[in-house]
Backbone bond lengths (Angstrom), bond angles and torsions (degrees), N, CA, C in turn:
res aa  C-N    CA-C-N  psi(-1)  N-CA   C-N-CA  omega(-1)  CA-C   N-CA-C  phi
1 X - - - 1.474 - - 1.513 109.37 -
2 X 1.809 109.46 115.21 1.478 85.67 175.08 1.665 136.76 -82.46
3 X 0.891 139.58 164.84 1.305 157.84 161.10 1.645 108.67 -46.83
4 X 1.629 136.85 112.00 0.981 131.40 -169.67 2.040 89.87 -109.68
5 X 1.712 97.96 157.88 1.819 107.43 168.32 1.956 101.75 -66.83
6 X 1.330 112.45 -6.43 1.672 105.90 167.82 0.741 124.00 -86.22
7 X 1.373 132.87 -20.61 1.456 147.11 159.49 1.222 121.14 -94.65
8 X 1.457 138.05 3.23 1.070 130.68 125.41 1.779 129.25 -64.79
9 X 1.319 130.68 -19.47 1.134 147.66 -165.35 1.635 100.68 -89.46
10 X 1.304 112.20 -50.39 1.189 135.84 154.88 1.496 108.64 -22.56
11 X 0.964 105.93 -87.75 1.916 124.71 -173.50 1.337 93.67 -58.76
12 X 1.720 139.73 -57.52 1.057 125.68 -167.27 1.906 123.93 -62.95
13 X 1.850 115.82 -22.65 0.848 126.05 -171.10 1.326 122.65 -60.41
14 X 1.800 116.53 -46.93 1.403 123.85 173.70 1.646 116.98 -46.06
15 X 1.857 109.92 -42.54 1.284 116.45 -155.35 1.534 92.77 -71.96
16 X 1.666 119.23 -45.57 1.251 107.03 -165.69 1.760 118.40 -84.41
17 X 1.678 91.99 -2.50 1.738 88.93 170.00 1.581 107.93 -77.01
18 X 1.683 109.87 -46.32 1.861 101.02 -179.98 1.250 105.85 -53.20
19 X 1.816 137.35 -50.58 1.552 123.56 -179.67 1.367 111.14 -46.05
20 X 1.194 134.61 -46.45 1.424 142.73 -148.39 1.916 93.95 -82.70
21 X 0.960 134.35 -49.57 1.375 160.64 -162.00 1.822 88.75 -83.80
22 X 1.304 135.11 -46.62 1.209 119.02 -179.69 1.673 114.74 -72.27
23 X 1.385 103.00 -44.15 1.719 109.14 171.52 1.269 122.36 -83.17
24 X 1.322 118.19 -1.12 1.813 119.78 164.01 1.613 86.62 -84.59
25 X 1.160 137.44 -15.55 1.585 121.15 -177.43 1.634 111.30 -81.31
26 X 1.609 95.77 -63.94 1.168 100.12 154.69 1.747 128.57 3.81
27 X 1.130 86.12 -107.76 1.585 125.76 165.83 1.663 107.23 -26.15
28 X 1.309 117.18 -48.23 1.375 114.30 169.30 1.345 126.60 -94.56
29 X 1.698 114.35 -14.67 1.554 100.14 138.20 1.395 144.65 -67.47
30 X 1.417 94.95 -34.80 1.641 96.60 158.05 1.155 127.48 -64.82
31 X 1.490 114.92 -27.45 2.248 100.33 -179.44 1.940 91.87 -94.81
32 X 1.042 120.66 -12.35 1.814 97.28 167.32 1.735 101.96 -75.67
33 X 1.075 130.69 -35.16 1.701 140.74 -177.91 1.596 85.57 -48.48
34 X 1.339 111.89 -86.45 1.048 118.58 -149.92 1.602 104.31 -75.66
35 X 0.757 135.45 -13.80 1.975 133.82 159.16 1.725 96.96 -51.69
36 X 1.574 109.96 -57.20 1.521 105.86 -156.05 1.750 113.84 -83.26
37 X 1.738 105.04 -2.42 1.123 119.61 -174.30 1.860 91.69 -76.42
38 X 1.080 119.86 -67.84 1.385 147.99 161.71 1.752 114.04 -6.36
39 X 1.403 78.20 -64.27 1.547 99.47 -172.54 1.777 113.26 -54.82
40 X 1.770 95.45 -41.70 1.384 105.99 -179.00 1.368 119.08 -82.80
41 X 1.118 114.53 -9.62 1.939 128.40 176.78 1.463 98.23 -86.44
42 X 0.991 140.11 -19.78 1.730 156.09 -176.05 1.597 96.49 -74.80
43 X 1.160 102.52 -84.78 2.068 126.99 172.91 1.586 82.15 -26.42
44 X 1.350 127.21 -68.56 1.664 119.65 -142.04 1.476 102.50 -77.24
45 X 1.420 112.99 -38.40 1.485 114.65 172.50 1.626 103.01 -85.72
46 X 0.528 154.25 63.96 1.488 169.10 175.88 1.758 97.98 -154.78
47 X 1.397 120.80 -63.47 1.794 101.95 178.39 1.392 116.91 -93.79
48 X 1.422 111.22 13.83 1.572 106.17 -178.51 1.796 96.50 -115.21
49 X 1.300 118.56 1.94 1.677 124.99 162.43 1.540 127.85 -22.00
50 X 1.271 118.69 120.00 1.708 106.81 173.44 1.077 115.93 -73.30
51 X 1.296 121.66 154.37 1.445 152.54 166.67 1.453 133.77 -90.25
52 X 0.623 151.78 133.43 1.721 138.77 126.76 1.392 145.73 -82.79
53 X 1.370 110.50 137.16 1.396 111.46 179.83 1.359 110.62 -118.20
54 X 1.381 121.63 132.94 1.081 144.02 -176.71 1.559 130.96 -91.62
55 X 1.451 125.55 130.67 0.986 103.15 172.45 1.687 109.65 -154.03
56 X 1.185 101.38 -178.12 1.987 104.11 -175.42 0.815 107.01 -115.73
57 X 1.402 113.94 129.60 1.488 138.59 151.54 1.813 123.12 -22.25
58 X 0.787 113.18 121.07 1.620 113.78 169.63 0.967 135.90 -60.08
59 X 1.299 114.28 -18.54 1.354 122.85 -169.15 1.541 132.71 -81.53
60 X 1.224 97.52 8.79 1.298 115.76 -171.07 1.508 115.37 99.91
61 X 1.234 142.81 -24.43 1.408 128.94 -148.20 1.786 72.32 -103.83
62 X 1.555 87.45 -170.02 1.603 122.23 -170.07 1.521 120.75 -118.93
63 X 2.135 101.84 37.06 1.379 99.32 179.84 1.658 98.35 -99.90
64 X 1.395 108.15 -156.96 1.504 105.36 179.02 1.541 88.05 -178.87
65 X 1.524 85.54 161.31 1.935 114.41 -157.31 1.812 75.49 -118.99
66 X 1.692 82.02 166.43 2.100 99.33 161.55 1.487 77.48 -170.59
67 X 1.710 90.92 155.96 1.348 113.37 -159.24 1.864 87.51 -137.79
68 X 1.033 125.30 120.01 1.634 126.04 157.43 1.237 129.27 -40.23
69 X 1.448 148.26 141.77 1.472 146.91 -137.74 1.585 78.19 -109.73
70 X 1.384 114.49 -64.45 1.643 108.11 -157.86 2.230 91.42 -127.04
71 X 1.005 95.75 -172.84 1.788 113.29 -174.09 1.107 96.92 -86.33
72 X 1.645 137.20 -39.63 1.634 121.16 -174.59 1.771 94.71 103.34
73 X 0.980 138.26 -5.49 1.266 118.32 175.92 1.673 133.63 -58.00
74 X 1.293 105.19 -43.65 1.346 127.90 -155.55 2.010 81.66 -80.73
75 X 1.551 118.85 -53.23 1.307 100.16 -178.36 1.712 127.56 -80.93
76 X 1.339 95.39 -16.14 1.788 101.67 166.43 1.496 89.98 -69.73
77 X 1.307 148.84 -90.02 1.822 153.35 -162.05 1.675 82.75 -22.18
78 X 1.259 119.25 -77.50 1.281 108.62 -161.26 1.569 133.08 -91.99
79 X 1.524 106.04 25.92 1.046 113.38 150.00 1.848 125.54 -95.16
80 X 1.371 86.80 -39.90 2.020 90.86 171.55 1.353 104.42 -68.31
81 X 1.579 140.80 -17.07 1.112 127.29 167.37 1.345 125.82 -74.03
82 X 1.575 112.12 -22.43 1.417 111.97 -179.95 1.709 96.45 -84.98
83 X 1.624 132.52 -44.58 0.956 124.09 165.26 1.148 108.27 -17.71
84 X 1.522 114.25 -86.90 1.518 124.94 -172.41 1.548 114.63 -18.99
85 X 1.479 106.87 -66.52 1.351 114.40 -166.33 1.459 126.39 -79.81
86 X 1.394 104.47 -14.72 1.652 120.46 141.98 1.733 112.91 -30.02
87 X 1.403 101.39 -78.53 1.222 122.63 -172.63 1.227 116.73 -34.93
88 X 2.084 107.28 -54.36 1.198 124.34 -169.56 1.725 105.34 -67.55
89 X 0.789 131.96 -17.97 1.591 154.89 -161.22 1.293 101.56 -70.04
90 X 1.485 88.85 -71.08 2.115 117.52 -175.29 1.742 95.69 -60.10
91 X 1.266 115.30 -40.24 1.711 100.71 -167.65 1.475 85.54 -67.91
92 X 1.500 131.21 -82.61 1.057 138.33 -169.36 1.668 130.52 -3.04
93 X 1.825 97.92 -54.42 1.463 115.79 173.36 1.840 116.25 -77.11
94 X 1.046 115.73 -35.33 1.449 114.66 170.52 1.855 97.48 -69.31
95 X 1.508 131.37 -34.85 1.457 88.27 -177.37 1.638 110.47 -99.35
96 X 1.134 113.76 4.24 1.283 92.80 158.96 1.725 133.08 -94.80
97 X 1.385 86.15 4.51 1.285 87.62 160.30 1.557 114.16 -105.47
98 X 1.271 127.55 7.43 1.468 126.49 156.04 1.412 96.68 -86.75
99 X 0.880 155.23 -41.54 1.631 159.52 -160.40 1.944 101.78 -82.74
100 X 1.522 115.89 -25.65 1.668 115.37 163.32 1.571 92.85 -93.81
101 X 1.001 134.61 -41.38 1.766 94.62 -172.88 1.569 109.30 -92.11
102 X 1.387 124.77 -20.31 1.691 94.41 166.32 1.381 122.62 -88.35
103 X 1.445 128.49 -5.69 1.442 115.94 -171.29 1.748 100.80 -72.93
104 X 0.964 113.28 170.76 1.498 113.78 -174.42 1.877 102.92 -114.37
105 X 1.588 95.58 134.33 1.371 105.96 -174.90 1.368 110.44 -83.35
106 X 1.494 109.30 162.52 1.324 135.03 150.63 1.471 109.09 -15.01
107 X 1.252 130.89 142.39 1.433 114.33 154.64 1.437 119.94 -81.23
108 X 1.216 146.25 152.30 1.538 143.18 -152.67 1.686 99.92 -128.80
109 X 1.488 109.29 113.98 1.196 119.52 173.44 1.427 112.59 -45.07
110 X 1.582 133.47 139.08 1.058 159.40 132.16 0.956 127.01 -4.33
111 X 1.301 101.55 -61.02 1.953 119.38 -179.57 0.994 118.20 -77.00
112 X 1.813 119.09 -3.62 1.762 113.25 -171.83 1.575 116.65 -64.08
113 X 1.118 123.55 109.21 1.700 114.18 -177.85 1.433 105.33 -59.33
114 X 1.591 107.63 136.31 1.339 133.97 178.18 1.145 106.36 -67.76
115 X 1.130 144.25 163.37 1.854 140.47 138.29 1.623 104.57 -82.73
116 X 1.300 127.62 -52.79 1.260 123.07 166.88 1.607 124.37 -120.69
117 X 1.116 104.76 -149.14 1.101 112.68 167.89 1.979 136.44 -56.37
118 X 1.224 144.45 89.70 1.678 117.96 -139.99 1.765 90.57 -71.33
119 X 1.565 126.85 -20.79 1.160 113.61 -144.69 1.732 90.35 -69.61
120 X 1.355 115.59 -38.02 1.379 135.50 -157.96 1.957 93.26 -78.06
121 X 0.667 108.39 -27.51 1.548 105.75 179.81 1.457 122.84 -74.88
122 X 1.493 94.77 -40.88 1.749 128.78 -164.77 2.034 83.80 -65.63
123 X 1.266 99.91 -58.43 1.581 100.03 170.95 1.126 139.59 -10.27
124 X 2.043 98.35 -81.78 1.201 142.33 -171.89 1.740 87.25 -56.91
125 X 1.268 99.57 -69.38 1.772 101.75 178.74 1.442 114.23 -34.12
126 X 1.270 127.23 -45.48 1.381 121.53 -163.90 1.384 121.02 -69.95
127 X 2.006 104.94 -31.06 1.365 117.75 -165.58 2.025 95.39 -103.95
128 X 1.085 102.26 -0.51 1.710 96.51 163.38 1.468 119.13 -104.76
129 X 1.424 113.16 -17.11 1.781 124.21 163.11 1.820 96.45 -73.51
130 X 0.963 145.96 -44.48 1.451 143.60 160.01 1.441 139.70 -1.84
131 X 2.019 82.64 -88.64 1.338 120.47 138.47 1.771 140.16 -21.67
132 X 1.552 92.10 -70.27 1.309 118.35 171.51 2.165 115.21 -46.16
133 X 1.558 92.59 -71.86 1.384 101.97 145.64 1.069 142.82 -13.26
134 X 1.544 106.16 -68.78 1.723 116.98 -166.96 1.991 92.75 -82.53
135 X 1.495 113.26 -24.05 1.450 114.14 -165.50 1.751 100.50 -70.35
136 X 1.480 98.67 -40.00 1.505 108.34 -178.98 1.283 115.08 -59.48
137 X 0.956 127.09 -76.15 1.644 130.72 159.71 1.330 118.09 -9.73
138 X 1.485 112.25 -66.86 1.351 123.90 -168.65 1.781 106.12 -52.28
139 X 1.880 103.77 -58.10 1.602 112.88 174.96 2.185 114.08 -42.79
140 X 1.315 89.77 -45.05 1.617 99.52 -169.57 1.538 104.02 -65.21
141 X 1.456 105.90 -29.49 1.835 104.82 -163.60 1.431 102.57 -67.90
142 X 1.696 117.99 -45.50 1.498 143.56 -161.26 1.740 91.94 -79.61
143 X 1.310 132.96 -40.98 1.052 110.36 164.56 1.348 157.55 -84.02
144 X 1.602 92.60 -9.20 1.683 125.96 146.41 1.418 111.94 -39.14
145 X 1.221 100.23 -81.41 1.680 143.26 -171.69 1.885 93.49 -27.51
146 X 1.632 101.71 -67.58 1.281 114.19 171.27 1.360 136.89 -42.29
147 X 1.491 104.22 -45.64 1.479 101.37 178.60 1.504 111.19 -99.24
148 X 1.182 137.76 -1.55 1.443 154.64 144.13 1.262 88.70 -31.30
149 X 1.358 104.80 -101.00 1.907 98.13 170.64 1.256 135.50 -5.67
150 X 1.171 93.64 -84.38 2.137 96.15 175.22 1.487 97.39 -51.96
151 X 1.566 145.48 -47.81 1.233 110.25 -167.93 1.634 127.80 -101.00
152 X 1.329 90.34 24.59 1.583 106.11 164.23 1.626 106.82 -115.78
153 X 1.131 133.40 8.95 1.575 134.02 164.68 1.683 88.15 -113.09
154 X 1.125 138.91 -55.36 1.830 134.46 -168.42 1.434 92.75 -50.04
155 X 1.790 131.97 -55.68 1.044 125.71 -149.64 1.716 98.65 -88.00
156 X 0.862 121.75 -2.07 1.839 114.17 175.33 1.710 112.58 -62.23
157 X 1.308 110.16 -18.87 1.813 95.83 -152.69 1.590 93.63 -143.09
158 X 1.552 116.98 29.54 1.392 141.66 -178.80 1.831 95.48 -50.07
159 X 1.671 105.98 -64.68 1.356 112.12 -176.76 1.745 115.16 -98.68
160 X 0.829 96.18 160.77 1.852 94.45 -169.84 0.879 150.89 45.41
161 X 1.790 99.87 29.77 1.684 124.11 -173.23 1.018 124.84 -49.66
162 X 1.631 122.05 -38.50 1.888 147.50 165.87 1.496 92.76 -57.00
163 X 1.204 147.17 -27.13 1.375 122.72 -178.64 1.130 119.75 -84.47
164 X 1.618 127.70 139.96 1.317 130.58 -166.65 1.519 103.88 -79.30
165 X 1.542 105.74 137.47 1.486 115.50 176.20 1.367 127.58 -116.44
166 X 1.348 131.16 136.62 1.655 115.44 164.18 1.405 125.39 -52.45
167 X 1.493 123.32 4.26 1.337 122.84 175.21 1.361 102.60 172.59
168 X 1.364 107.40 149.15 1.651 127.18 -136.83 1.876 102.51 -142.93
169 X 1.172 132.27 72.89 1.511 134.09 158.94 1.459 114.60 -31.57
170 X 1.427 137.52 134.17 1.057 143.61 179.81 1.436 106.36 -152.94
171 X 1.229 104.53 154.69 1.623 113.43 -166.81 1.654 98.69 -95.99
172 X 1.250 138.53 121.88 1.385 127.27 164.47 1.615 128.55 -37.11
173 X 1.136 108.99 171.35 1.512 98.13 -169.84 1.935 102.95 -94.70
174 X 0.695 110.03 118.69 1.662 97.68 166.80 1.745 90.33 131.47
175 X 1.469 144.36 15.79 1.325 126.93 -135.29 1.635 103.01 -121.07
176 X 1.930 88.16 -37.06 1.604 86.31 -177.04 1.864 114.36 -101.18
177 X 1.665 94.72 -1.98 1.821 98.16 161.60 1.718 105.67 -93.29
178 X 0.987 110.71 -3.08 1.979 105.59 167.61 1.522 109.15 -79.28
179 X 1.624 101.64 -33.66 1.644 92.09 -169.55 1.739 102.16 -90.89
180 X 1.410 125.33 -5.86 1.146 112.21 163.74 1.648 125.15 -91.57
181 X 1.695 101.82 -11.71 1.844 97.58 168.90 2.093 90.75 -67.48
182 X 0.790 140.33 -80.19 1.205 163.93 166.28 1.678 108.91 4.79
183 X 1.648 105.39 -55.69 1.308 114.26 154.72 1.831 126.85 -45.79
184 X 1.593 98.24 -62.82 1.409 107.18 -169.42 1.587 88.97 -69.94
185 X 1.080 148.71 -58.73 1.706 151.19 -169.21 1.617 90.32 -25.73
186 X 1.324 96.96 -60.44 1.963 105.42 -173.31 1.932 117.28 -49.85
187 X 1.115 95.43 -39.56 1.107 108.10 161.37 1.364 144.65 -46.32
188 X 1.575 105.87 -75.65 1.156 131.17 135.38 1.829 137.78 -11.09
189 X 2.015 88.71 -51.87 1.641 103.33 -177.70 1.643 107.10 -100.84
190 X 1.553 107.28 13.79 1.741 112.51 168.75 1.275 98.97 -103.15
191 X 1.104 118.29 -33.90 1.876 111.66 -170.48 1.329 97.43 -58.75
192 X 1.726 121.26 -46.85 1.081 126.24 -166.66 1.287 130.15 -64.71
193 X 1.553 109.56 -51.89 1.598 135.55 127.21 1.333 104.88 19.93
194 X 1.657 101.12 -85.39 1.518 133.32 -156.50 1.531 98.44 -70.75
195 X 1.291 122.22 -43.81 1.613 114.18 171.06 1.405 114.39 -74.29
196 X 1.334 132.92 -43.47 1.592 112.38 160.72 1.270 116.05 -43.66
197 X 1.058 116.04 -45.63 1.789 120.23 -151.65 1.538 105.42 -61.43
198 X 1.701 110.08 -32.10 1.197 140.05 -177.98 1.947 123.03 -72.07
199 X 1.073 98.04 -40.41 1.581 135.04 172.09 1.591 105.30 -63.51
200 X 1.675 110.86 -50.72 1.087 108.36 -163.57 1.515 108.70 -111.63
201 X 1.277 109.84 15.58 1.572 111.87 152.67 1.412 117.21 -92.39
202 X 1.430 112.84 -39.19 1.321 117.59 -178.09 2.007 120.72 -71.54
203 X 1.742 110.34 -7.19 1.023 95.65 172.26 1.657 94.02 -116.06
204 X 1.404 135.81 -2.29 1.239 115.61 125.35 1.676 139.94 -36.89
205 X 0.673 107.92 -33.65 1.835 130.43 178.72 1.805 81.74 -67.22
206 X 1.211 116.92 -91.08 1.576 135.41 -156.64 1.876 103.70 -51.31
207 X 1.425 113.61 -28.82 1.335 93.73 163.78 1.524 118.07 -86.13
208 X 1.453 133.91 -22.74 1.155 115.77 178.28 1.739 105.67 -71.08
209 X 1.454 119.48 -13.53 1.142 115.78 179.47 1.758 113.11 -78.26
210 X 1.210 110.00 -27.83 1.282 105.96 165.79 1.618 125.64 -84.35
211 X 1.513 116.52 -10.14 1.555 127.47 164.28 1.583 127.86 -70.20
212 X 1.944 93.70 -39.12 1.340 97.62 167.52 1.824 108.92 -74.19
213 X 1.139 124.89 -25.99 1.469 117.40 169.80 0.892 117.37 -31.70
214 X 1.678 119.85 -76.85 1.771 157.67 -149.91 1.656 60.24 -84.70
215 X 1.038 143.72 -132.80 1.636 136.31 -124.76 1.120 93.19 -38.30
216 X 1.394 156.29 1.47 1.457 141.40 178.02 1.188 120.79 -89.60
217 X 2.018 103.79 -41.32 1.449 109.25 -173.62 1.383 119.96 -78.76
218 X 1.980 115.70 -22.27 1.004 123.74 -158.28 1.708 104.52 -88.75
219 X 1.804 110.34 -39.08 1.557 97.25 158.91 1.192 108.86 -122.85
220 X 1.343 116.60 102.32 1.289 125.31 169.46 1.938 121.13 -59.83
221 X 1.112 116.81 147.10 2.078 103.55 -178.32 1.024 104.12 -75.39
222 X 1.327 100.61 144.94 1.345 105.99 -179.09 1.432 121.72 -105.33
223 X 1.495 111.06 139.32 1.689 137.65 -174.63 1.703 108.96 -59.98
224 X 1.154 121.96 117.09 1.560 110.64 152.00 1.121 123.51 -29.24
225 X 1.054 143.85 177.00 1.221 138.59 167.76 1.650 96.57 -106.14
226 X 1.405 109.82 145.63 1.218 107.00 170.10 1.660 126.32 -89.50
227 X 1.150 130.86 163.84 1.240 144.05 -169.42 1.458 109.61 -99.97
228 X 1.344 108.73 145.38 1.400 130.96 -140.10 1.746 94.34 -87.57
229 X 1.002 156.21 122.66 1.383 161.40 -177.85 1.865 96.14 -61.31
C-alpha cells in the first residue's frame, strides 16, 4: 500500500500542534510574569515617589524655595523597569497569538453537539477578538503614556535634589499605580484575547466540519453497480 503526501501531513500535524501548544503556553506565562512583574515595580514607584517641600524666604517678600525629599532614583529604576516589562508583555501576547492562529489544530469531531448555531458563534467570536484587541492596545498605550511621565518628571532632579529651587515638579499621587492597573488590564485582556482567538478557531474548525458533511450527504460517491450472479 503506498504512502500518500496526505498521510504524511497527517502524522506531521499532531507533532507540530503539541510544539505550537507548548510555546503558545510559554509565551503566555511569560506576558502574565511579566504584566505582574510590572504591576509590582508600579506599587514600589508609586510609594517610593518624590515629593516636595516648600518653604519661605525670610526676607520679607512672598517668594518660596522647595527642596526634594529623595533624588528619584529608586522610582525612575522602577518605573523604566515596569516600562520594560510592559513592552515585554505586549511582544509576548501578539506572538502567541500568531503561534494560535498558524499552528494547525486538532481535527474536531463531527458529532460534538452544538448549543447553537457555530456559524453565528464563529461571528460573535470574531467581533469580541476585535474588541478585546482594540481594548488591549488602548490599556497598554495609557500605561506607556503614564509611566513616560513619571520617568521624565523622576529623571529631572536625579542630581542636585538637596538644592533649593524656585520650582519643584512632582508626580501626582495615584499616577504610577494607574499605569500599573492599566498594565496588568493589558495583560489580563491578552489571556483573554488568546482564549477567544482560540474559541473562535475551533468553532470555525466545527463549521467547515459540518459543510463538509452537507457536501457529503447531498453527493454521496457513487457505487458501481454490481453484477448479476
Amino acid at each position: 500500500m503506498a504512502i500518500t503526501h496526505a498521510d504524511l501531513s497527517s502524522l506531521r500535524t499532531p507533532w507540530r500542534t503539541d510544539i505550537g501548544n507548548r510555546i503558545a503556553l510559554f509565551l503566555v506565562l511569560l506576558s502574565v510574569l511579566c504584566g505582574l512583574s510590572g504591576f509590582v515595580l508600579c506599587l514600589a514607584a508609586e510609594a517610593s515617589r518624590s515629593e516636595a517641600t516648600w518653604y519661605r524666604l525670610s526676607d520679607g517678600s512672598r517668594s518660596y524655595e522647595c527642596v526634594y525629599t529623595g533624588s528619584g532614583r529608586t522610582p525612575l529604576a522602577c518605573a523604566v523597569c515596569a516600562f520594560l516589562l510592559f513592552a515585554v508583555a505586549m511582544f509576548a501576547e501578539h506572538a502567541y497569538m500568531m503561534v494560535a492562529v498558524t499552528c494547525p489544530s486538532r481535527p474536531a469531531p463531527a458529532a460534538w453537539p452544538l448549543p447553537d448555531d457555530p456559524r453565528t458563534l464563529s461571528s460573535t467570536g470574531r467581533w469580541q477578538t476585535c474588541a478585546l484587541f482594540l481594548a488591549t492596545w488602548i490599556c497598554f498605550s495609557i500605561a506607556e503614556a503614564l509611566l513616560l511621565i513619571g520617568i521624565g518628571v523622576e529623571s529631572g532632579h536625579v542630581s542636585q535634589w538637596r538644592q533649593p529651587k524656585p520650582d519643584c515638579h512632582v508626580i501626582r499621587p495615584g499616577l504610577f499605580a494607574a499605569a500599573g492597573i492599566f498594565g496588568l488590564s493589558t495583560v489580563l485582556l491578552g489571556v483573554g484575547l488568546y482564549l477567544t482567538a482560540l474559541q473562535a478557531q475551533r468553532l470555525h474548525q466545527q463549521e467547515d466540519n459540518m459543510l463538509r458533511g452537507t457536501a457529503h450527504v447531498h453527493h454521496p460517491h457513487p457505487f458501481p453497480p454490481t453484477s448479476a450472479p
